[in-house]
N, C-alpha and C positions, 0 to 999 in steps of 0.2 A: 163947476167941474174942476175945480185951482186945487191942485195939493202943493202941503210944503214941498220944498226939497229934499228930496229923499237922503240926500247925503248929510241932510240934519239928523236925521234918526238917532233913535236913543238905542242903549248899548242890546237890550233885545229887535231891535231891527223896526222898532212902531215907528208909522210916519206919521198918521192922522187916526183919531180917534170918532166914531160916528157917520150920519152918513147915510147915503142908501146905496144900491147896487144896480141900479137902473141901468139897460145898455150903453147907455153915452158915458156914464161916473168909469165904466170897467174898461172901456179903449182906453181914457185917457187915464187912468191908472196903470195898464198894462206897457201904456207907451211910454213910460216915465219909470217903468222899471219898478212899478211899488204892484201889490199883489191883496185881495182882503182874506182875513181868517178869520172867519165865524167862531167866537168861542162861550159855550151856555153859561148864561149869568156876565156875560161883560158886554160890553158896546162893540160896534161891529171896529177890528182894528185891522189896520191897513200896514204892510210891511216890506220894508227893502229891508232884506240881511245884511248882516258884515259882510257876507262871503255867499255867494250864489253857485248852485250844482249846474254848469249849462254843459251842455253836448253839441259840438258843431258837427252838423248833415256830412261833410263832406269829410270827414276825421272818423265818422262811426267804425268802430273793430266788432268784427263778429269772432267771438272765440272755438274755441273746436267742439265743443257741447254745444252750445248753438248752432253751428254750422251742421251738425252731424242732425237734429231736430228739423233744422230746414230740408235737407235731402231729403227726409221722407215726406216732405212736401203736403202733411196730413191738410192743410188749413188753404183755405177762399180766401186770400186778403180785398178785402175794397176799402173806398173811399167815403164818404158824406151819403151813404144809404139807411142808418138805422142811427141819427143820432138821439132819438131821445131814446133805445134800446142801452145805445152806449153807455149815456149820463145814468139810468136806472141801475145799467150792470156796477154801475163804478159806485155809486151811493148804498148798492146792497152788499159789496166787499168791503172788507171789516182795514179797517188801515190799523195798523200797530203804533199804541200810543196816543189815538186820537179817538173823542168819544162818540162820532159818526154826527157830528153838531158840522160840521164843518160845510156841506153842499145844503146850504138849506131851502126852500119851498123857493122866496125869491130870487137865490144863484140860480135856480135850477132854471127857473121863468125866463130871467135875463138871457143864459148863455143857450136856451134853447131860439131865443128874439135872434139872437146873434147869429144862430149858427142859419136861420130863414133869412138873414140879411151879407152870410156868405164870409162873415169874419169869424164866427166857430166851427172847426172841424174835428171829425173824430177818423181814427180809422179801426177798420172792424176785421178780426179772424171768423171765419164761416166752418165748419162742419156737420157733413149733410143736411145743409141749410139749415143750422142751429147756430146762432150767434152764441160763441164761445171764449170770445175775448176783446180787450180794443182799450180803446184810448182817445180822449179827446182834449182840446186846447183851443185859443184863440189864436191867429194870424193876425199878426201887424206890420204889412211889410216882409221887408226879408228874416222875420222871426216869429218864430212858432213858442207859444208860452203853454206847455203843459199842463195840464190841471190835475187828470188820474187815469189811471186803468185797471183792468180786473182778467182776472181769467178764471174759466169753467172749465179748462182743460191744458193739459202741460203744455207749458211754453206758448199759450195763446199771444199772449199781450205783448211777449219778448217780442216774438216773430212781427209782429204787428205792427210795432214802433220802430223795427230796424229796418222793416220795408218800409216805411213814414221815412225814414233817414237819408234811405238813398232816393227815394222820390223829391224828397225836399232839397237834397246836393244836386240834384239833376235841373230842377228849378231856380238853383241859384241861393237858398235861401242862407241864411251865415248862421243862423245859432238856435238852436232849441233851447230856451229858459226850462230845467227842470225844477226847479224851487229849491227842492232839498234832496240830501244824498241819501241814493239806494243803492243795495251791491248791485244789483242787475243793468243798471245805468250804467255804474262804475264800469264793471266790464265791456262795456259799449262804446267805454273812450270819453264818459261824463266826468268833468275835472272842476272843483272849486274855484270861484275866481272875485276876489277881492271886489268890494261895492266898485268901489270908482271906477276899474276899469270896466264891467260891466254895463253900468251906466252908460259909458262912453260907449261901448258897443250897442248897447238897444238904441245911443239916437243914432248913430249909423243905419243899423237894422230897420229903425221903424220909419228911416226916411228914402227907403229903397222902392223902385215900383212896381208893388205888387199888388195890384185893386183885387179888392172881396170878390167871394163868386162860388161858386159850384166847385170841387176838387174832383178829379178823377185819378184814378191810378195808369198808369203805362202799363198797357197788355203784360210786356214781359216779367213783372212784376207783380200781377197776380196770382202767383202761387209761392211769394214769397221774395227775401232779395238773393238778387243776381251775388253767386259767392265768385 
């Protein structure tokens, strides 16, 4: 389960090359701040960036189009109810720039292992009991490592992940790892932050006490976050 130190990486952010994904290799990967990309025709490679996109729970900004999407309150937010819906919603939305190689047959295995063993969670947007949006990641401690989301209808996945936000500040949690930078995160108070300190924040993060488990959302936060 030993990876180098990720603060060796080379100038594209590779830490280890090869490997498997088994649930044990992806904790101790995640806990160390390194991440795998699936990419067709190379060996499975393993990556701390220069620079990390992370959003702290307790910092999240909701801007005034968001906020005005929440008021109509259209979406069911919950918690760990529909994850292998989630992982399918997120593998059938098309990511930009990437050739859908990236969630492959054994991530899917593993992070569904994970999420029955209470250290992967997703959260889901509902309407009229049609899963419409969501998001899912691994918990390590006081840090939540993002993986992907998708939406089937406007502002699903926003709404989704900013009630994940304040749910997680209310918890205590210090930092959502989002990998890389999107406008929609940006707007949410998501800020680039150089390896090292990073680093130093996820072994903070992931030696905080937070044991695996079942997530639930707080009633008041079921139709979305408290503006």
């Amino acid at each position: 389960m030993a990876f180098p130190d990720p603060r060796g990486a080379d100038a594209s952010g590779v830490v280890a090359v090869g490997g498997d994904v088994r649930p044990e290799r992806l904790l101790s990967a995640y806990a160390q701040g390194i991440f795998p990309w699936p990419c067709e025709g190379y060996p499975l490679l393993w990556h701390s960036p220069p620079e990390r996109f992370v959003l702290r729970p307790a910092g999240v900004r909701i801007n005034r189009s968001l906020a005005k999407a929440i008021r109509k309150r259209p979406y069911e937010i919950r918690l760990d109810t529909a994850f292998s819906q989630v992982i399918q919603g997120c593998q059938e939305s098309p990511r930009p720039g990437q050739d859908g190689t990236w969630l492959t047959p054994e991530l899917r295995t593993s992070f569904t292992e994970l999420h029955r063993r209470g250290w992967a969670h997703c959260a889901e947007a509902w309407l009229d009991g049609r899963l419409v949006g969501g998001l899912y990641g691994l918990a390590i401690g006081g840090m939540f490592c993002g993986e992907s989301m998708f939406a089937r209808a406007d502002d699903a996945s926003k709404i989704a992940l900013a009630t994940l936000c304040q749910q997680l500040a209310r918890w205590g949690f210090a930092l959502l790892d989002a990998q890389v930078e999107t406008p929609h995160l940006a707007a949410l108070g998501a800020r680039m932050v150089p390896r090292s300190a990073f680093l130093a924040e996820v072994a903070r993060a992931a030696a905080m006490p937070f044991p695996p488990g079942p997530w639930r959302l707080d009633a008041e936060l079921e139709r979305g976050p408290v503006l």
